[in-house]
C-alpha positions in Angstrom: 189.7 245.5 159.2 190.2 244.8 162.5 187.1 244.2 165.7 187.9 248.0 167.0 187.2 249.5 163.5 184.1 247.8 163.0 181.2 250.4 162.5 178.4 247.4 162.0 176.9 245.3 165.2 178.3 241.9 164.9 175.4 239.3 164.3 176.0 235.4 164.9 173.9 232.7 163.1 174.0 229.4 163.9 173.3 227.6 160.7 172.3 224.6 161.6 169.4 226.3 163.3 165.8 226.1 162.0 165.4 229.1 159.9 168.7 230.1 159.3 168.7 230.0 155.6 165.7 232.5 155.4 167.0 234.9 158.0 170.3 234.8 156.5 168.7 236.5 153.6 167.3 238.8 155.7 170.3 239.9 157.2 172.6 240.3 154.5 170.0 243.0 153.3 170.9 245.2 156.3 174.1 247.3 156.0 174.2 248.3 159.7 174.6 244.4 160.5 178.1 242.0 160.3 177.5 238.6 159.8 179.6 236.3 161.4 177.7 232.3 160.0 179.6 230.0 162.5 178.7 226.4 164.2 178.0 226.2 167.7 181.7 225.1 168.8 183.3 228.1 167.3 180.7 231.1 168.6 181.4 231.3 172.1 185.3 231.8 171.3 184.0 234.0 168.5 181.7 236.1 170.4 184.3 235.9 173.4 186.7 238.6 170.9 183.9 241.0 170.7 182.8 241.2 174.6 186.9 241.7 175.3 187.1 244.8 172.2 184.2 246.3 174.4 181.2 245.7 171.8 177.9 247.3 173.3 175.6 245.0 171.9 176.0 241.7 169.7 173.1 240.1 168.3 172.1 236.3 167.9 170.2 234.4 166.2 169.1 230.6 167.0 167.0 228.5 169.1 167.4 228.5 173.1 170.6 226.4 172.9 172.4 228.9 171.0 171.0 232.0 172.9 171.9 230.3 176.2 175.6 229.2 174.3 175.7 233.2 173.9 174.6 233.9 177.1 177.3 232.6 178.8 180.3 234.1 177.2 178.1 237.5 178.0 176.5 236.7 181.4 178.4 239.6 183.8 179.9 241.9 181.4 178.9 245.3 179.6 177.9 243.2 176.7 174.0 242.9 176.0 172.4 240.1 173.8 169.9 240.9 171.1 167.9 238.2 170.8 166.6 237.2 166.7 164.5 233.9 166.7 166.0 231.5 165.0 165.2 227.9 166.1 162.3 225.4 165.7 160.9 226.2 169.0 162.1 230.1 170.8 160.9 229.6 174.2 163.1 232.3 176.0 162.4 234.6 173.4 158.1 234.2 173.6 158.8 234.5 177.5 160.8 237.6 177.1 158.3 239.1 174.3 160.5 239.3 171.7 159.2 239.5 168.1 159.1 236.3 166.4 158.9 238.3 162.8 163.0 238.8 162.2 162.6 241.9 160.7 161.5 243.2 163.6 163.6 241.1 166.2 166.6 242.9 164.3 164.8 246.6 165.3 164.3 245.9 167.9 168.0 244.2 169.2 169.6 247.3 167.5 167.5 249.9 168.9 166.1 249.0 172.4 167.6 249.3 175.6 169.0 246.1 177.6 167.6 245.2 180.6 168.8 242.3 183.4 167.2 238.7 182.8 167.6 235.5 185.2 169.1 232.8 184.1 170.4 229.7 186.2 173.3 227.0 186.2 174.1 223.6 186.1 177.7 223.3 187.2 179.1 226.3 185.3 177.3 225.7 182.4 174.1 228.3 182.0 170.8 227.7 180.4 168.1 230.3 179.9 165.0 228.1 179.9 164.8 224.7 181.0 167.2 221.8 181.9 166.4 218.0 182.7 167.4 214.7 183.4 166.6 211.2 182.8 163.6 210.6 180.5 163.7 213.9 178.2 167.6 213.1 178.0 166.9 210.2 175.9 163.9 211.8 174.6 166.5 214.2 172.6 168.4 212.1 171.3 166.4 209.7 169.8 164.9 212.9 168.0 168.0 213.9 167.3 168.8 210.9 165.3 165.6 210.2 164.1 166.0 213.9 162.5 168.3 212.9 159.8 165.7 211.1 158.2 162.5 213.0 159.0 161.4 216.5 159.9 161.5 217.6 163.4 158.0 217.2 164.2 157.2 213.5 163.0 160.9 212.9 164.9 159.5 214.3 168.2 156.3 212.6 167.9 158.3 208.6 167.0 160.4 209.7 170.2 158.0 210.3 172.6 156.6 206.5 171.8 160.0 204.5 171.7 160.9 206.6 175.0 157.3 206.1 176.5 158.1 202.3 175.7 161.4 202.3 176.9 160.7 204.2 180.4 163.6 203.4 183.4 164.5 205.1 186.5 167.5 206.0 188.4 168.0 207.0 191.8 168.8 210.2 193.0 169.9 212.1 196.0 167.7 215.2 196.0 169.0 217.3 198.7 168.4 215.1 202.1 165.7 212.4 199.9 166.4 209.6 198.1 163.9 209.3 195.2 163.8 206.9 192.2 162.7 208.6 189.4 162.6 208.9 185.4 162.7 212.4 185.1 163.9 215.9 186.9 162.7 218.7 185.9 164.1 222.2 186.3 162.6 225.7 185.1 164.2 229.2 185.2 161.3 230.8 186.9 158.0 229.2 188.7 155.6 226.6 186.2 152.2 226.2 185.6 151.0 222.5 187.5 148.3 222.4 185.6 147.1 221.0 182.0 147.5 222.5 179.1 149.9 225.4 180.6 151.7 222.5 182.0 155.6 223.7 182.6 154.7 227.1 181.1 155.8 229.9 183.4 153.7 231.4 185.6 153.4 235.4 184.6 153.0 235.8 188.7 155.1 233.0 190.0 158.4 233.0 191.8 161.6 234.4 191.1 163.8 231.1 191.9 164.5 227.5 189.6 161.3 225.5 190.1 162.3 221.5 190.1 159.6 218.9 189.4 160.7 215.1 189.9 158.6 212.3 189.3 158.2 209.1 191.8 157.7 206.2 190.0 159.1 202.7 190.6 158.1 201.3 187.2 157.1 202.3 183.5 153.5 201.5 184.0 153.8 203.7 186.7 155.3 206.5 185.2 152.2 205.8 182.0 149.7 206.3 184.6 151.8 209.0 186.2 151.7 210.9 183.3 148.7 210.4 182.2 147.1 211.4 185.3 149.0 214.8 185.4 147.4 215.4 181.8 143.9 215.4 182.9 144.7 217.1 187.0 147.9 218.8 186.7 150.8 218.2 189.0 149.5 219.6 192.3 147.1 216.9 192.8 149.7 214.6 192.4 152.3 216.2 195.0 149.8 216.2 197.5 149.4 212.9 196.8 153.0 212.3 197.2 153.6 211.0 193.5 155.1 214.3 192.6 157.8 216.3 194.2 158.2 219.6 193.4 159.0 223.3 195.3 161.0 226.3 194.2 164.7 227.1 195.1 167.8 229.6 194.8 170.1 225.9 194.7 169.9 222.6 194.1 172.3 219.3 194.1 171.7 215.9 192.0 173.7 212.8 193.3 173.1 209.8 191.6 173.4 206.8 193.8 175.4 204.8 191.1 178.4 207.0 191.7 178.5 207.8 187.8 180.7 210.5 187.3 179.4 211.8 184.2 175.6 212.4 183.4 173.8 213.4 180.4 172.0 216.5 180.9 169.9 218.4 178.6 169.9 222.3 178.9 168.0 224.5 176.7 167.0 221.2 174.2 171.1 220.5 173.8 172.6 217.6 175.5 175.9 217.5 177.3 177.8 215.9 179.1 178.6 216.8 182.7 180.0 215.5 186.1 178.5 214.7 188.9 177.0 215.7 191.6 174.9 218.4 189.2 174.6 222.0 191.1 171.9 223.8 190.1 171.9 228.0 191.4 169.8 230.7 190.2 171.1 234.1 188.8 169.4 236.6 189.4 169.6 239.6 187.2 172.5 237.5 185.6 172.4 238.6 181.6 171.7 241.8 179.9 169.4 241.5 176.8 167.8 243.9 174.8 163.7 243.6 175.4 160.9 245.7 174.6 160.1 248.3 176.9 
């Protein structure tokens, strides 16, 4: 049967996600759904067959990565995304108030009405959440090794320490400064400064990416650095000049170094990309199905 005689709304799983195995079950229990199980590197081009045969609505299911993987084959067309949780942690879709329950993710991405999200960039790349350099980089991928012998949790927790132990910095040219830092920071949206909502967004804060880079010299520094923003939040730090952060439609990253090619991390996935790294917001930039 071909795409154009298709009467079921295309699903995609990625099954190397989280829950997949259970919301697999789920899914093949629902005869208004097609399930199309593919790894990340196929989907895009998969999805990218549906959006071209005019499909109204195609559904997801994953973590962030995947959604934002989705997100860019759809971003500007008359395609909407229906969002079904699927990962270990579903940031975008506890922003966007999406049921975590997948039962009633799939109602709802079948029956409610799409409306425009932000999303941002780096280079041409988009991301629906977060993106960073530097220190979460290698965070992520000592988890993601340490993951083939542990659970996810007890991974994250061993990576924090070896990276917390293994702190450097680079420097970067951030617009018109030069900075040495460990870590940059970008949101989709304003963040909380403060602890514990620390890099949660703000319900009332700016439409616009929100970077947050960290000056530090040294790994002692970064410690107390960190440790500090922990018991006052960020702001007191920035005042302080330890802390730069603002809001902004655009960004640039150069890396003094000249490297061509960074490691970036965007929604939790790590890529490679060139440099300089150019960071824009989209506003209004994809369609998915929300609660009203």
């Amino acid at each position: 049967m071909s795409i154009s005689d298709c009467k079921k709304t295309p699903v995609f799983i990625n099954p190397e996600s989280g829950s997949a195995d259970n919301i697999m079950n789920l899914l093949k229990q629902d005869d208004r759904l097609e399930i199309h199980a593919t790894s990340a590197l196929q989907m895009a081009d998969e999805i990218r067959k549906f959006v071209e045969a005019g499909e109204e609505r195609i559904l997801v299911s994953g973590g962030d990565g995947t959604l934002a993987l989705a997100g860019g084959v759809l971003a500007g067309t008359a395609t909407a995304l229906g969002v079904i949780p699927g990962g270990t942690l579903n940031h975008f879709a506890g922003r966007m108030g999406i049921p975590v329950d997948p039962k009633e993710a799939v109602e709802l991405a079948l029956s409610g009405a799409p409306q425009a999200v932000n999303v941002a960039y780096v280079n041409d790349r988009l991301f629906i959440n977060t993106s960073s350099v530097g220190a979460y980089v290698q965070f992520v991928r000592t988890r993601k090794h340490l993951e083939q012998r542990m659970n996810y949790h007890l991974a994250s927790l061993l990576a924090g320490i070896r990276r917390l132990l293994r702190l450097s910095s680079a420097r970067i040219q951030l617009d018109d400064q030069l900075i040495r830092t460990p870590l940059v920071f970008i949101g989709v949206g304003e963040r909380e400064l403060g602890f514990p909502s620390l890099g949660k967004n703000r319900p009332d804060g700016e439409n616009a990416l929100h970077l947050i880079a960290i000056r530090s010299h040294n790994p002692w520094e970064t410690l107390k650095l960190a440790f500090n923003a922990m018991l006052r939040g960020i702001d007191p730090l920035s005042r302080e000049g330890q802390v730069e952060h603002y809001t902004t439609d655009t960004v640039e990253l150069y890396y003094r170094r000249k490297k061509r090619h960074i490691h970036v991390a965007v929604d939790g996935e790590l890529t490679l990309m060139q440099s300089p790294l150019r960071y824009r917001y989209a506003k209004d930039g994809l369609r998915v199905i929300l609660p009203a």
